[in-house]
Structures are given as C-alpha cells and as structure tokens.
N, CA, C and O atoms as a Tinker XYZ file with bonds, in Angstrom:
   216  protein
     1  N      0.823000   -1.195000    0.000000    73     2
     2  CA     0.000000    0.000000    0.000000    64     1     3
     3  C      0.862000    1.251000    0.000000    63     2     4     5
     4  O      0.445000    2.205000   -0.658000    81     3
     5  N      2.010000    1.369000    0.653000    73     3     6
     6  CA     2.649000    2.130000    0.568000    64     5     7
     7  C      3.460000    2.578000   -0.341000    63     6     8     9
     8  O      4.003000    3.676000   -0.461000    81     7
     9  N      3.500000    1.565000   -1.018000    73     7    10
    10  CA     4.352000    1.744000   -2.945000    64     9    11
    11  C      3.295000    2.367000   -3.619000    63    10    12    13
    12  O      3.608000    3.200000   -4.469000    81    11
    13  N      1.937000    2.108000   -3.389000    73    11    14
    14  CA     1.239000    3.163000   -4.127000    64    13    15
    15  C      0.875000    4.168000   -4.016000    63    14    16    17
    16  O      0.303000    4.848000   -4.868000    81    15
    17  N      1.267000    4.572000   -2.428000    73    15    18
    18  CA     1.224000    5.717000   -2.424000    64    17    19
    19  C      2.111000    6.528000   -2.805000    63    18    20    21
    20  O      1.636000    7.463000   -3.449000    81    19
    21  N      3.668000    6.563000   -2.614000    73    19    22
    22  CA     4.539000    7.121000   -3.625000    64    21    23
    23  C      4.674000    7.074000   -5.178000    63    22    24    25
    24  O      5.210000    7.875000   -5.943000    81    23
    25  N      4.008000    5.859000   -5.424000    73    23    26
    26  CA     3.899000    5.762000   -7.168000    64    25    27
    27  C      3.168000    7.195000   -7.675000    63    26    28    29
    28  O      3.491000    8.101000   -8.444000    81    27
    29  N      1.622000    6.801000   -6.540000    73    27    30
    30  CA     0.820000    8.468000   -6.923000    64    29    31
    31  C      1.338000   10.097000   -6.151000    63    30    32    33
    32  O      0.582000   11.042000   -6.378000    81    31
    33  N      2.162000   10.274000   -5.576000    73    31    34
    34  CA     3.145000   11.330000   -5.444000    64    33    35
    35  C      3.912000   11.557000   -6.389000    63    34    36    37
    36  O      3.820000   12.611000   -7.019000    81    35
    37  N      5.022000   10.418000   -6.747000    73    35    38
    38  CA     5.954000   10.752000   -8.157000    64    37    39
    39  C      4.831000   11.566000   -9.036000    63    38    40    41
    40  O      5.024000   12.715000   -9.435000    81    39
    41  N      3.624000   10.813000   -9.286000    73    39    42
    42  CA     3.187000   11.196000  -10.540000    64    41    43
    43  C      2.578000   12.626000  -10.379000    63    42    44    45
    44  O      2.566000   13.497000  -11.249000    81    43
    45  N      2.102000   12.708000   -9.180000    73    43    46
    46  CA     1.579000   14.282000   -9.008000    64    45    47
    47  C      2.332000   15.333000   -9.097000    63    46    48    49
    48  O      2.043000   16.454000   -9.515000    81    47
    49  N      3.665000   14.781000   -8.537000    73    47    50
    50  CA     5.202000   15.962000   -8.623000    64    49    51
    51  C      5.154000   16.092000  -10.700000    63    50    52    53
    52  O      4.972000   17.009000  -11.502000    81    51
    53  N      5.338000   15.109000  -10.763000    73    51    54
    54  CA     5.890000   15.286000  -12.586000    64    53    55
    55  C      4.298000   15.511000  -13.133000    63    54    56    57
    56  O      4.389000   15.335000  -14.348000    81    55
    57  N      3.648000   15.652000  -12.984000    73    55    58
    58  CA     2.148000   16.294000  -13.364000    64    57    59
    59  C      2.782000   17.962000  -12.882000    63    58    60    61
    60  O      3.332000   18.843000  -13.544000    81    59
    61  N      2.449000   17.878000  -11.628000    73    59    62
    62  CA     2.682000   19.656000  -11.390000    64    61    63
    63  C      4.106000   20.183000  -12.090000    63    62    64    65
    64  O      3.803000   21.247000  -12.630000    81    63
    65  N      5.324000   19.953000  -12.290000    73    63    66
    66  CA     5.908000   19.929000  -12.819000    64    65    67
    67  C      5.450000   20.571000  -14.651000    63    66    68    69
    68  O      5.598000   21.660000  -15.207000    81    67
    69  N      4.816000   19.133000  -15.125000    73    67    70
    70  CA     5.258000   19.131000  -16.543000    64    69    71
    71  C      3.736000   20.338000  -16.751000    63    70    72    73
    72  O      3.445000   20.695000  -17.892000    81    71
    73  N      3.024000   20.770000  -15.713000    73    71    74
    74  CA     1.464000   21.383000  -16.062000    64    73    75
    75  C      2.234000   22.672000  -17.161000    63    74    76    77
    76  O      2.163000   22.672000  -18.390000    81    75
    77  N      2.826000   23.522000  -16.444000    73    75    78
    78  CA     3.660000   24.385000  -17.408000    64    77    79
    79  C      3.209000   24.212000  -19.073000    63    78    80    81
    80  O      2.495000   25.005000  -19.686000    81    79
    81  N      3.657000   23.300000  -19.473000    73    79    82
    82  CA     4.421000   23.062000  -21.106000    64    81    83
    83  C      3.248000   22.032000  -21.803000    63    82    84    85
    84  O      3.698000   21.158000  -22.544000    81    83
    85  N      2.125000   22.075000  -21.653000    73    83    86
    86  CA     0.866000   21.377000  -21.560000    64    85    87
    87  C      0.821000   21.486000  -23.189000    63    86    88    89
    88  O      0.671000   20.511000  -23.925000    81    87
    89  N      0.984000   22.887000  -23.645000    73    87    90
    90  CA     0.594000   22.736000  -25.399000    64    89    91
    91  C      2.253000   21.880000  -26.246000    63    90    92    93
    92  O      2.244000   21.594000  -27.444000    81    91
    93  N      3.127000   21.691000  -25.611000    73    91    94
    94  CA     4.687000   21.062000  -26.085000    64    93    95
    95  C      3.980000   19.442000  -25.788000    63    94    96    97
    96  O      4.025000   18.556000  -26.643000    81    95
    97  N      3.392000   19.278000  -24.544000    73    95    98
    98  CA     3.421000   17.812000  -24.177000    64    97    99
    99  C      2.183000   17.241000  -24.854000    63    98   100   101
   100  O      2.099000   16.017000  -24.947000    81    99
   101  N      1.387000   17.879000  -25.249000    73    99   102
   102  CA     0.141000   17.313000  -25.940000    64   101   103
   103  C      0.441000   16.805000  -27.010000    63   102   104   105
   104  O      0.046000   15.690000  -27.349000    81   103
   105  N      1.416000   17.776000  -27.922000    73   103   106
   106  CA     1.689000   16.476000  -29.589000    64   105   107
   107  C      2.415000   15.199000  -28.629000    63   106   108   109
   108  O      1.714000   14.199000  -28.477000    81   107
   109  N      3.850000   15.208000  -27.957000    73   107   110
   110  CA     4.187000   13.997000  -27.439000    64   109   111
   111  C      2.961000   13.180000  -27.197000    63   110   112   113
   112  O      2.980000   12.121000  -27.825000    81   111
   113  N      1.864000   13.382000  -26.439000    73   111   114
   114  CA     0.814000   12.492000  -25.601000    64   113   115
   115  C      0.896000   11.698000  -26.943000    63   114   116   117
   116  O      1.400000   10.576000  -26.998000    81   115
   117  N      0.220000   12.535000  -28.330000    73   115   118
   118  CA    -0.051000   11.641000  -29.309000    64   117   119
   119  C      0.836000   10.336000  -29.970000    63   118   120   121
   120  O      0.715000    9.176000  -30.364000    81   119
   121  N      1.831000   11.448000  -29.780000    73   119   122
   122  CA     3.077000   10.239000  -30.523000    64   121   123
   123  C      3.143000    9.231000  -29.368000    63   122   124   125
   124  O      2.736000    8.111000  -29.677000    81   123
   125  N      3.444000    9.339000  -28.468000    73   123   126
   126  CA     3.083000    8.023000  -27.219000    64   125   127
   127  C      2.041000    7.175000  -27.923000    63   126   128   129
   128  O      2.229000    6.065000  -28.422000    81   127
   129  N      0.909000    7.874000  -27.888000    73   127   130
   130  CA    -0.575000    6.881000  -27.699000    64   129   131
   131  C     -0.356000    5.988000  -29.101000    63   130   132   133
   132  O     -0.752000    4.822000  -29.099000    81   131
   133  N      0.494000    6.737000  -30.707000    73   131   134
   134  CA     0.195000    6.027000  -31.253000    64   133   135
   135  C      1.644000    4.825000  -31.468000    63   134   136   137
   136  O      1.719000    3.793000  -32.135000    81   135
   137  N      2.760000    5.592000  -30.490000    73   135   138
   138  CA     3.573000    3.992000  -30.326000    64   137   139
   139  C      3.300000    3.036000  -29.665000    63   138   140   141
   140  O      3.854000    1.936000  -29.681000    81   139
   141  N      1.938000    3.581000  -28.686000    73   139   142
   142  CA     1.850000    2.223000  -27.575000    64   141   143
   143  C      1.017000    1.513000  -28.475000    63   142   144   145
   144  O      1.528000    0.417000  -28.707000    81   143
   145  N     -0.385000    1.730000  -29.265000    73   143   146
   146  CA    -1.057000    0.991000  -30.662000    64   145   147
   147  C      0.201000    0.252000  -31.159000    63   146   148   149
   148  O      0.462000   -0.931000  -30.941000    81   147
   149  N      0.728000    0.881000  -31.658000    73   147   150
   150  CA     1.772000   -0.104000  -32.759000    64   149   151
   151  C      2.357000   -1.390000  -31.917000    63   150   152   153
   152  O      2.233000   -2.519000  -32.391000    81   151
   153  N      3.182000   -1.115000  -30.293000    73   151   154
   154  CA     3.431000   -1.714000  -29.773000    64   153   155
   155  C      2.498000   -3.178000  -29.362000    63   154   156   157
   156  O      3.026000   -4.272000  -29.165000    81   155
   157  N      1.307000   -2.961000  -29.303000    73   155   158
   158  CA     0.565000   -3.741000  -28.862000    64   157   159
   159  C      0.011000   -4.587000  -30.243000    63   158   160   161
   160  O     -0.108000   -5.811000  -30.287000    81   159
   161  N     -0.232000   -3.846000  -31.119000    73   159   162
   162  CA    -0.462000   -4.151000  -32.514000    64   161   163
   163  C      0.914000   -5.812000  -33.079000    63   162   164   165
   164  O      0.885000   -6.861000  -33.724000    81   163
   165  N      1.799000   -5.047000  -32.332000    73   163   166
   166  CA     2.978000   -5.864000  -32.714000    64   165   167
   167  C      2.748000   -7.336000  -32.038000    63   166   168   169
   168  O      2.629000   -8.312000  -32.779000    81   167
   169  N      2.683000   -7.488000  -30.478000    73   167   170
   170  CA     2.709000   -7.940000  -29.512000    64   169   171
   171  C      1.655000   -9.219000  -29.730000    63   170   172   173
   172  O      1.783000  -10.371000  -29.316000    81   171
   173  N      0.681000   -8.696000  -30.435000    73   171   174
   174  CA    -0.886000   -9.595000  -30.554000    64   173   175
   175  C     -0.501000  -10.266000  -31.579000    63   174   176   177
   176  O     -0.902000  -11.430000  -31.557000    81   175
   177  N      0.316000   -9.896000  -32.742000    73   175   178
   178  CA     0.446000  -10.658000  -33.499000    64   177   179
   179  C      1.713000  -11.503000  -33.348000    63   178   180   181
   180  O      1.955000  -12.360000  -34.198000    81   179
   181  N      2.464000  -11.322000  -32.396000    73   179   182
   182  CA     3.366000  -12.117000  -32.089000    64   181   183
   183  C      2.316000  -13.367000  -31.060000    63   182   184   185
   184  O      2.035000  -14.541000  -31.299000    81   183
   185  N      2.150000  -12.954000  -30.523000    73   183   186
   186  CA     1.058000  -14.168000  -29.555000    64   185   187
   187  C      0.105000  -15.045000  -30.359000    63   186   188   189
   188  O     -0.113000  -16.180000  -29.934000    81   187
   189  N     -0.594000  -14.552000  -31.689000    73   187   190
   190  CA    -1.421000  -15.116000  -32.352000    64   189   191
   191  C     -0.892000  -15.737000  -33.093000    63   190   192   193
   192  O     -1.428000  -16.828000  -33.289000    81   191
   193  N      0.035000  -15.526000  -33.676000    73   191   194
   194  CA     0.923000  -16.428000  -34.995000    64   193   195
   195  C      2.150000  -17.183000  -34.319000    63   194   196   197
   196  O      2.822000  -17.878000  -35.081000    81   195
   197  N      2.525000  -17.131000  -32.974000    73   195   198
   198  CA     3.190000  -18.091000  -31.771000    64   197   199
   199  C      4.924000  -17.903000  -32.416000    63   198   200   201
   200  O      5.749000  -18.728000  -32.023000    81   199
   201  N      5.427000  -16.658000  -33.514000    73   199   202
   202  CA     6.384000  -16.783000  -34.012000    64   201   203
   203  C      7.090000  -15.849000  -33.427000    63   202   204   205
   204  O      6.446000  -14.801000  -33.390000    81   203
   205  N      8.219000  -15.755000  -32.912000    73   203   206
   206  CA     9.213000  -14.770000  -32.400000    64   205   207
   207  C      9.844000  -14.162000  -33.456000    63   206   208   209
   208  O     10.348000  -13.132000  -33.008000    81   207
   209  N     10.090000  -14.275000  -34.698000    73   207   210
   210  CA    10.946000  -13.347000  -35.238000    64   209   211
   211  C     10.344000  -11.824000  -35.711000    63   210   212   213
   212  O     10.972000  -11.106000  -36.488000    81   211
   213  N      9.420000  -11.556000  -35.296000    73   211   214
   214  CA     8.604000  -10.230000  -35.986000    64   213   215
   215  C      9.440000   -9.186000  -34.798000    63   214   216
   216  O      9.237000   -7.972000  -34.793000    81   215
C-alpha cells in the first residue's frame, strides 16, 4: 500500500511539474498513444501467430 502511495506522489510531482508546457506535451501524448497501438499491434500478433521473429 505504501508503494502506491509514492507511485501516486511521483506522478503528481511530474504532473505539477510538466502542467507548465501542456501545449509542447500534448503532440508527445499523441506520438506516445500512437507507439503504444503499434506496440501492442505488434505484440498480438506475435502471440497469435506463436512466431518470435517479428
């Protein structure tokens, strides 16, 4: 219980922190959201086709 409570501190510090630069971090958000798709995109088809070399 106590790891989550510092997990949600870190994140409130680097929230208050990054609040500043909100219109810089919004294109990043996107490019994140659409590497974590690809990532997972990747991942499913590694699990479904049972082949490691992709």
């Amino acid at each position: 219980m106590n790891l989550l409570l510092v997990i949600i501190a870190i994140i409130a510090v680097v929230l208050l922190v990054t609040g500043g630069f909100v219109q810089s971090l919004n294109f990043l958000l996107w490019v994140g959201i659409v590497l974590a798709i690809i990532a997972i995109i990747v991942f499913l088809a590694r699990v479904i086709t049972g082949r490691r070399s992709l």
